[in-house]
C-alpha angles and dihedrals in degrees: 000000000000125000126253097235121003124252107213137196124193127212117193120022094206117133096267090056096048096065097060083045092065091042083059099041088056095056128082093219100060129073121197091218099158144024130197133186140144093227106075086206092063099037086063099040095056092039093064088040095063090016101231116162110203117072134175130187085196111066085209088071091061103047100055086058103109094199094066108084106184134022136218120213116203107153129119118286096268096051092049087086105059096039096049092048089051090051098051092051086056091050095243120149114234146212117200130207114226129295095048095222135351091255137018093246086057095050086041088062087042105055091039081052088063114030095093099021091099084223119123120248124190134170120216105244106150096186087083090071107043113109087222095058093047102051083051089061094056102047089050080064109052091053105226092141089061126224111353109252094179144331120232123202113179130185122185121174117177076196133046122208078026103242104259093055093060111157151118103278122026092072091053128101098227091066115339127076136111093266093055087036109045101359090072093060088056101042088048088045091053093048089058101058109022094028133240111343103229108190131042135185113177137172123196132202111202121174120244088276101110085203101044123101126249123289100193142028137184120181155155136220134188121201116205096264102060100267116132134223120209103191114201116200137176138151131196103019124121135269121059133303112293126193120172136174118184135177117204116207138182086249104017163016124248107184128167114193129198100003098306111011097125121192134156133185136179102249111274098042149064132309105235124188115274113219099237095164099147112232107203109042109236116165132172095248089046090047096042083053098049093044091058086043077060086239118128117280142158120234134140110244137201093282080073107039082046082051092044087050095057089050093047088047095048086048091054109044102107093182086064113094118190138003112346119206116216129228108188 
């Protein structure tokens, strides 16, 4: 039995978190019920901007609450263990930032936590809902591009961290990194719509800084049926951000740019704009609400953010040489 309006607590303030904050504020099925950090400033700053009254600086205080039905958590990746088995042990849904966990063996525990729990579990991969993305789905489908002779994915920062996501943690090696960060959008995004990627070779370039996050990658990736990855990676160069997902065909080019920009050409000539304008609507907040109401919904839950997480691990293991093979 669902609940006639959701009763959320939020766990982490950062800027990440604050964007799906105002996506819930302006819903009027959603209730901001609870806030949690461990920065008593931001905690009460963010507390007066989306007036919300009660406020914790221990994420256990507001888990025992049983008014709060559902739980955002919005911490960095090494905290994300402990909190979502606690909440799961308070029967509280819950929606997840990305990566899933700081290690496989930590989103292993967390996907097995939930799987009979009856609770709902969603990880906050925007990409799913994006008209773009899903018209590049279809149209991955219906085959007009041929064959596929390669996927490219290619991510170029001329900052790293970018420099509106300035903090302590995301440009570190332990858990932060553009392959942890973005990369995981794009390999779960992959996953959805080729498969499990089955094999992995990566090599990593990292700066003299023992504790700083990668600023290359090359790498290659095999799905099951045979169709390669090459992965491009660089931080801290100069031009302008550059994201780029193409899909190489027999006949054509699919190619989405900066997040959503879709396009798709027969080979020889031109690559022209794709209409991706989505059509119903569907968004992660309006889905994760409609999963915990028991109605049908599409979210992405914590089996692929635990399958997201084997592919990001193998990635960034710089003591493997050579071609990986996954167990998932």
């Amino acid at each position: 039995m669902g609940v006639s309006s959701l009763r959320v607590g939020v766990i982490g303030l950062g800027a990440v978190g604050e964007r799906l904050i105002k996506l819930m504020q302006e819903r009027d099925d959603i209730v901001l019920a609870a806030f949690c950090d461990t920065s008593e400033d931001r905690l009460a700053h963010m507390a007066e901007t989306y007036e919300v009254t009660e406020t914790y600086t221990d994420y256990e205080e507001l888990l025992v609450k049983p008014e709060i039905d559902a739980v955002y958590v919005a911490v960095p990746p090494k905290y994300h263990e402990n909190i979502v088995l606690r909440a799961v042990e308070t029967g509280k849904h819950i929606l997840c930032e990305k990566p899933l966990a700081n290690s496989v063996a930590e989103a292993k525990r967390m996907a097995a936590a939930v799987q009979n729990s009856g609770l709902v579990h969603a990880m906050h991969f925007p990409l799913n809902y994006q008209g773009g993305i899903n018209r590049f789905e279809q149209l991955v489908h219906e085959g007009g591009h041929g064959a596929v002779r390669r996927l490219n994915l290619k991510m170029h920062f001329p900052h790293w961290p970018r420099l509106w996501q300035q903090n302590d943690w995301v440009g570190k090696r332990e858990q932060g990194g553009f392959v942890l960060e973005v990369g995981v959008h794009w390999i779960q995004l992959m996953q959805r719509v080729f498969g499990e990627i089955t094999e992995v070779k990566s090599k990593l370039q990292f700066p003299e800084d023992p504790e700083a996050c990668e600023t290359g990658i090359i790498a290659e990736m095999k799905f099951a049926d045979g169709a390669e990855v090459l992965i491009d990676g660089l931080s801290n160069i100069a031009g302008e951000e550059q994201l780029e997902f193409g899909v190489y065909g027999t006949e054509g080019t699919l190619m989405i740019r900066n997040w959503r920009e879709l396009s798709a050409g027969k080979n020889g000539e031109a690559l022209e704009p794709v209409n991706g304008e989505d059509t119903d609507n569907r968004n992660l907040i309006g889905e994760f609400v409609k999963a915990v109401q028991g109605e049908p919904a599409q979210i992405y839950d914590f089996t692929a953010g635990y399958k997201a997480q084997v592919v990001l691990e193998a990635l960034r293991d710089p003591a493997h040489d050579g071609w990986q093979k996954l167990e998932y």
